[in-house]
N, C-alpha and C positions, 0 to 999 in steps of 0.2 A: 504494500500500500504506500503510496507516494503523500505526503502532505503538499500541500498548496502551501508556496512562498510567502512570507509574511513581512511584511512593513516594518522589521523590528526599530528601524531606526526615525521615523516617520510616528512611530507612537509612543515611544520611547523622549522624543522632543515636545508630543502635546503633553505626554504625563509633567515631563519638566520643566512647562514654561514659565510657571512661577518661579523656579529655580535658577532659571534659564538668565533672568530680571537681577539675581544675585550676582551673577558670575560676570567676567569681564567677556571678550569678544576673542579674546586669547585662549581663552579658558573655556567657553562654549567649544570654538573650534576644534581643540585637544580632546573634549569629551565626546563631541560628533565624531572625533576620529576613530577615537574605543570604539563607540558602538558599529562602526563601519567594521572594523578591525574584528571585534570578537562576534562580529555577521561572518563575516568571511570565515570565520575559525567551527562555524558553527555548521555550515554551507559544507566543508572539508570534512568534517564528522558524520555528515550525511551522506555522502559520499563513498569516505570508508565503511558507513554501514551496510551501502549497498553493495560493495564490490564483497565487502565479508558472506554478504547474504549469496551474491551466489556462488562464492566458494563453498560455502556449505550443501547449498544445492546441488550442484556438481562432486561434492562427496558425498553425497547421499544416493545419489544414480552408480554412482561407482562401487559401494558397497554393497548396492541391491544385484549389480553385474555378479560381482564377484559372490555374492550368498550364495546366488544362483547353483557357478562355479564347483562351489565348493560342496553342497546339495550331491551336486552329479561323481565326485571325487569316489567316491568308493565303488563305481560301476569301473571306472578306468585303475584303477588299483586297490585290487581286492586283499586283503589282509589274511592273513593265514591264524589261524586260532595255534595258542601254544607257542608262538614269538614272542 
């Protein structure tokens, strides 16, 4: 399931505009940066989740290959009782 991108930095600036009145124009700028910055950091975590997600996928299809595999293993090498 993919989430819908989100405005973090966009509501993030209405939550602080009172705050926004405090700080100097230096100082806003620097904190609009963060939130740009730990967007992007946030953006790459998603990213890695996906790509984790289908490494797992693709080991999951791999072990059901091989179950399979392994299932049929004593047709092709029969075991002798008393080894």
């Amino acid at each position: 399931m993919r989430l819908a991108p989100f405005a973090l930095s966009a509501d993030l600036v209405t939550l602080c505009l009172p705050l926004s009145r405090q700080l100097s124009p230096a100082d806003l700028a620097y904190q609009e940066s963060l939130v740009h910055e730990r967007e992007n950091e946030i953006r790459e975590i998603e990213t890695g989740i996906h790509e984790l997600n289908e490494i797992f996928r693709d080991l999951g299809t791999l072990v059901q290959e091989q179950g399979g595999m392994l299932g049929a293993l004593p047709e092709f090498a029969p075991i002798e009782a008393g080894n």
